[in-house]
C-alpha positions in Angstrom: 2.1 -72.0 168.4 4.5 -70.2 170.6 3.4 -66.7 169.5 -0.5 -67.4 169.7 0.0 -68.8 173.8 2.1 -66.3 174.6 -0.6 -63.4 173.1 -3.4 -65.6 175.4 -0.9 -64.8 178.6 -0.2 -61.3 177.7 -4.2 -60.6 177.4 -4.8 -62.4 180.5 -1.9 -60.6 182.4 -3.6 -56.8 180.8 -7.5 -58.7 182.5 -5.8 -58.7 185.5 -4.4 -55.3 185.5 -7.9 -54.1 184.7 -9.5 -56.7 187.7 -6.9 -54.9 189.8 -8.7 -51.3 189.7 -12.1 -52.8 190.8 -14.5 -50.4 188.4 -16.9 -51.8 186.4 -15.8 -50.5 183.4 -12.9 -51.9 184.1 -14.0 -55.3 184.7 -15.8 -55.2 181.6 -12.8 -54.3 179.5 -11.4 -57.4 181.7 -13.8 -59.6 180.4 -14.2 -59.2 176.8 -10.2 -59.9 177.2 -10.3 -63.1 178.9 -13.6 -64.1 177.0 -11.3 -63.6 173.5 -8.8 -66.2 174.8 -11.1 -68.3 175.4 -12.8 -68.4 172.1 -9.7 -68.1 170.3 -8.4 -71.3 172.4 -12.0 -72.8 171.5 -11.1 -72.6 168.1 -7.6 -73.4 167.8 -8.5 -76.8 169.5 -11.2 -77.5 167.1 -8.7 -76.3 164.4 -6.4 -79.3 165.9 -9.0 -81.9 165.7 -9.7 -81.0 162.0 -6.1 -81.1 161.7 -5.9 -84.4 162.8 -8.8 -85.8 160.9 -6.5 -85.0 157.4 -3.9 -86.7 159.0 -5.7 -89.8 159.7 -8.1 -89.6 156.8 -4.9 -90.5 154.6 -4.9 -94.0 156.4 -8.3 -94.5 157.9 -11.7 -93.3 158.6 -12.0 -89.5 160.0 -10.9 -89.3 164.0 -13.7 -86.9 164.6 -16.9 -86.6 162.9 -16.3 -84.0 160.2 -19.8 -82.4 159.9 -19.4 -81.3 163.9 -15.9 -79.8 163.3 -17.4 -77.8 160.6 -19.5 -76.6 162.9 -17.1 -75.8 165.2 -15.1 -74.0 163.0 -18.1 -71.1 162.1 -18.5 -67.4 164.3 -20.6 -68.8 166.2 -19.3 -69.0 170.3 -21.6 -71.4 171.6 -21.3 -73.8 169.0 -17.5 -74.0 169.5 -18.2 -74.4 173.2 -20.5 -77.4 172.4 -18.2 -78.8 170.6 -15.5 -78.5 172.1 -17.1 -80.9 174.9 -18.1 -83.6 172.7 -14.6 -83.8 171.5 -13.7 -84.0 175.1 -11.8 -80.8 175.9 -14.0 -79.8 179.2 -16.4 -81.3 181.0 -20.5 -80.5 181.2 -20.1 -77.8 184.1 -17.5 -75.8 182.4 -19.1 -76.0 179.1 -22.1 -74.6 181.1 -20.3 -72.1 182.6 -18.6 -70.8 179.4 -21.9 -70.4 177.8 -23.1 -68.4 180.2 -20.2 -66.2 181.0 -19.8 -65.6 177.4 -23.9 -64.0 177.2 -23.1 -61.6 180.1 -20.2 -60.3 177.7 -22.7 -60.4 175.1 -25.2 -58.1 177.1 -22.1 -56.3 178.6 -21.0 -55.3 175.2 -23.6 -55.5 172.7 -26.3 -54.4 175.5 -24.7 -51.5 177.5 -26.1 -53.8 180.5 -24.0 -52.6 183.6 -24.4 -56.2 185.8 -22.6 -53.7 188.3 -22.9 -56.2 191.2 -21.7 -59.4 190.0 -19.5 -58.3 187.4 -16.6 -58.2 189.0 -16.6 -61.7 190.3 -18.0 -62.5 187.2 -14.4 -61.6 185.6 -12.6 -63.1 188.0 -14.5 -66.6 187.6 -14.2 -66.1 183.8 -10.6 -66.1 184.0 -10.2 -68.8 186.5 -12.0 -71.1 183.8 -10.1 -69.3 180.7 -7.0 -70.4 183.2 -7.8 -74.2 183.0 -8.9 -74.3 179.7 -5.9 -73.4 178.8 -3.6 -75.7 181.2 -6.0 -78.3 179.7 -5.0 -77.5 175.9 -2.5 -79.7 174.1 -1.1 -78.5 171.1 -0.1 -81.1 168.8 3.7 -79.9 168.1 5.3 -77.1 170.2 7.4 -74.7 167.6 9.2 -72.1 167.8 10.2 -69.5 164.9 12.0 -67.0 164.4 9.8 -64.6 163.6 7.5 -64.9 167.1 8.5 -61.8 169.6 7.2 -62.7 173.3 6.1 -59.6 174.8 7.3 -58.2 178.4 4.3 -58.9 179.5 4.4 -62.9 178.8 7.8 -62.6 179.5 6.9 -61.8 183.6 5.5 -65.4 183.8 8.2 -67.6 181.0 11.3 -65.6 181.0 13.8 -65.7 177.5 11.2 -67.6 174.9 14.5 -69.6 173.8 15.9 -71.1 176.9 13.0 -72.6 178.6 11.1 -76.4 178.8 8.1 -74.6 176.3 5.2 -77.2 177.8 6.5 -76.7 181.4 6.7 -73.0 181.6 3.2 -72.4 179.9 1.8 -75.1 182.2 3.8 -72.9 185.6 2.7 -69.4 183.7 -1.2 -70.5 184.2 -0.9 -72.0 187.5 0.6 -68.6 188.0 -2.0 -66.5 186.6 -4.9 -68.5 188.3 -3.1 -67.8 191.9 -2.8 -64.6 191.2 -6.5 -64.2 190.3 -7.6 -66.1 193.9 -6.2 -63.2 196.1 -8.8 -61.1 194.2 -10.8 -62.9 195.7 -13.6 -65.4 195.9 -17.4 -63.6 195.9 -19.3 -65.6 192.7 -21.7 -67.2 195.0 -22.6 -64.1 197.4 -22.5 -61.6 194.7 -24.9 -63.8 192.3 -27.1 -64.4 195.6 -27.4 -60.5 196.6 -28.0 -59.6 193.3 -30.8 -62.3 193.2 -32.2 -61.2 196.1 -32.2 -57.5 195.0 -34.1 -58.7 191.6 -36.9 -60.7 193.9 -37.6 -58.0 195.7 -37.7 -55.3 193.5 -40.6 -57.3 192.1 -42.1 -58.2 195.4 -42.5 -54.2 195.4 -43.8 -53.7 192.2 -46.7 -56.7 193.3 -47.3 -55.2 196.4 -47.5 -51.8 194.7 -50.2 -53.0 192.3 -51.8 -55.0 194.8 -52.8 -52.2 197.0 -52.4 -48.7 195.8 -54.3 -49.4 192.2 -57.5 -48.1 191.8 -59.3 -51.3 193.2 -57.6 -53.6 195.2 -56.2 -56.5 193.9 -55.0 -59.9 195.4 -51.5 -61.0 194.4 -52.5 -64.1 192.4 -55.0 -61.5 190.4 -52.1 -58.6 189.7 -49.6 -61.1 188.2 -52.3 -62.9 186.1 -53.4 -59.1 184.8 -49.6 -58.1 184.1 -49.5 -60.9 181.3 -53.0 -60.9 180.1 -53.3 -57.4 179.2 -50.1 -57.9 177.1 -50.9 -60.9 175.6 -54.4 -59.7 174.7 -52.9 -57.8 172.1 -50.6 -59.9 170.4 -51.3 -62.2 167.5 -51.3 -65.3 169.4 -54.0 -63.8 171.9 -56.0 -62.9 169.1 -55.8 -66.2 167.3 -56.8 -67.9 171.2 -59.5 -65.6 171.5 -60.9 -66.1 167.8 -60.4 -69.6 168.3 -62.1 -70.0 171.4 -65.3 -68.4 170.4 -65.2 -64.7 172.4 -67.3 -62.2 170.4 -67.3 -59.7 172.9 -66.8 -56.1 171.5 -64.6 -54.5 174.1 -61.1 -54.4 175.2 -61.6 -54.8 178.8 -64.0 -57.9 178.2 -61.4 -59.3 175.7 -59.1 -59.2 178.8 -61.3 -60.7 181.2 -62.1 -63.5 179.1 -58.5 -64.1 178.4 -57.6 -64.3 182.0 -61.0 -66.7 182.5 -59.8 -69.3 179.7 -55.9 -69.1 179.2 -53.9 -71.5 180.9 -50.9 -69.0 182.5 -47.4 -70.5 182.9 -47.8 -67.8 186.0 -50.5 -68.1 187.8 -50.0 -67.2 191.3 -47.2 -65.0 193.2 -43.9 -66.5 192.2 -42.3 -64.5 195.1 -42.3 -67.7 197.6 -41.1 -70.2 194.7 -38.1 -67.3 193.5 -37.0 -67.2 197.3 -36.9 -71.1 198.0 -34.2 -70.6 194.8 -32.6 -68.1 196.4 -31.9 -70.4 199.5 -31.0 -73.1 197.2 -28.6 -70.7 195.1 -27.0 -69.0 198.4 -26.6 -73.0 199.8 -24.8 -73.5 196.9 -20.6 -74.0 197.8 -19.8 -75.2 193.9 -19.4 -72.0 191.5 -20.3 -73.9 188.1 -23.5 -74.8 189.6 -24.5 -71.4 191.9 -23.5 -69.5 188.3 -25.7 -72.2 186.6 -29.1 -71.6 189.1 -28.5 -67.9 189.0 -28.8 -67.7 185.0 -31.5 -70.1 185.0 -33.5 -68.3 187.5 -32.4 -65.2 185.5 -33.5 -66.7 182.1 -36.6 -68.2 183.3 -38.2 -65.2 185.0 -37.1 -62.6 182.8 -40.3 -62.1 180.9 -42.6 -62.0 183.7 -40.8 -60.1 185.6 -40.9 -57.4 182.8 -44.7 -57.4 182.6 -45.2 -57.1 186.3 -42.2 -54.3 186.5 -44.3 -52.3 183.5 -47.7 -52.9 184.8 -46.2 -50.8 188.1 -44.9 -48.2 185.7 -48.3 -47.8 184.1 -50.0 -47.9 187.6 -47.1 -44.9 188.6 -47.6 -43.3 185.5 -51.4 -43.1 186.1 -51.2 -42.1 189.8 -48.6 -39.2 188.6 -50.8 -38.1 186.1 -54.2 -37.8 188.8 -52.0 -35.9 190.9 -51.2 -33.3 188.0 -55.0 -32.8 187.3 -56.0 -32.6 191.4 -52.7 -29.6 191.3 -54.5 -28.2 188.2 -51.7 -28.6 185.9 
């Protein structure tokens, strides 16, 4: 036990060296560190609870429900985060929190996605959390064996492994870590909100773009509806609504038309006014867990509409680049 929280504050001592250099590479090394003691912790407390359910199961029913342990116990990070708070260990927010923290190391990683202006406090919010996660684990015995070698970096925050109070000097070697992670400083809120705000009007662009330099003018309402319908038109499930609701027209265009006509869009009008009310709400915000929570919702929630208005502008750029080759001659 000794040896695996003593590796969790050596990683977390090497996120903050890599936190220190404020590069974004850097703060994604940082986090795919601090995310792995998290899900390590994650596990070893479910690994506890199982633990104690063949302890108790020799005298009485199961403490814990065995079917959500095993559940617990598989690869999967989100289920050991869920739970992990039915068995008590955190609360809703940070069970919220670690959920989403852990998919922007998913899209980090996995997704070569940069998320160069919230990253960084991104990190440092990660580890405040991974800090009191771990202040609120409990192993069931503290050991010591022979065999466990401390490194010099845990050693910085709990001294000679041997001589100290084991549950004291963890608990001090957090509190430690998580001060030192506050003078990083404290940006969550402002970074998610610029970076918001960025996304909102990028798209604002890419409507107003389509709106007025297309080849017929368009209201607002009328360029976002035609960003999904043309889309849609083509997949199977605008097919089947379009068999289904008796078009025979012959032609693309009028399959698209009748489309936008009859289908009931979950967009069906700017969205620029609604996304900046949740801006305001999101830059009101003074609680990290739930400014982190609005801007992944927001994030989540828009993200396939503002694709199809960001490649209808594309399109619209691509076809304005190519009239401009022919008028040049090329």
């Amino acid at each position: 036990m000794i040896q695996f929280l003593s590796d969790n504050i050596d990683q977390l001592d090497l996120a903050l060296d890599q936190l220190a250099v404020s590069d974004r590479n850097f703060d994604r090394f940082a986090l795919m560190l601090v995310d792995n003691v998290v899900e390590l912790t994650l596990h070893r407390f479910i690994q506890d609870s199982a633990n104690q359910n063949e302890l108790w199961g020799r005298f009485s029913d199961h403490k814990h429900d065995p079917k959500l342990i095993q559940k617990g116990l598989g690869q999967n990070f989100d289920s050991k985060a869920r739970v992990s708070r039915k068995l008590g260990f955190f609360d809703d927010a940070l069970c919220e929190s670690l959920l989403n923290l852990h998919s922007f190391r998913n899209s980090s990683y996995h997704k070569g996605l940069r998320h160069e202006g919230i990253l960084h406090s991104l990190s440092i919010f990660y580890f405040t959390c991974a800090c009191e996660i771990l202040t609120a684990y409990k192993p069931t015995i503290w050991c010591w064996s022979s065999t466990d070698k401390i490194s010099y970096r845990a050693k910085k925050y709990l001294g000679e492994a041997r001589s100290f109070n084991q549950e004291e000097a963890f608990q001090a070697a957090y509190s430690r870590l998580r001060e030192v992670a506050a003078h990083m400083g404290k940006s969550l809120i402002a970074d998610l909100a610029l970076d918001m705000r960025s996304t909102i009007e990028s798209v604002d662009e890419s409507i107003r773009f389509l709106s007025e330099d297309g080849p017929d003018r368009k209201s607002r309402n009328e360029v976002v509806v035609d960003s999904q319908a043309w889309p849609f038109a083509f997949t199977d499930e605008g097919k089947r609504f379009a068999y289904e609701g008796g078009y025979i027209g012959k032609t693309v265009g009028g399959l698209v038309d009748w489309i936008i006509k009859n289908y009931s869009w979950q967009v069906s009008a700017d969205p620029i006014p609604s996304w900046r009310s949740r801006l305001e709400s999101l830059s009101r915000e003074d609680d990290e867990h739930k400014a982190l929570k609005k801007y992944c919702d927001f994030m989540r929630q828009t993200e396939d509409i503002r694709s199809q208005i960001d490649e209808s502008a594309a399109q619209l750029d691509g076809h304005i680049q190519q009239q401009i080759d022919i008028m040049r001659g090329k």
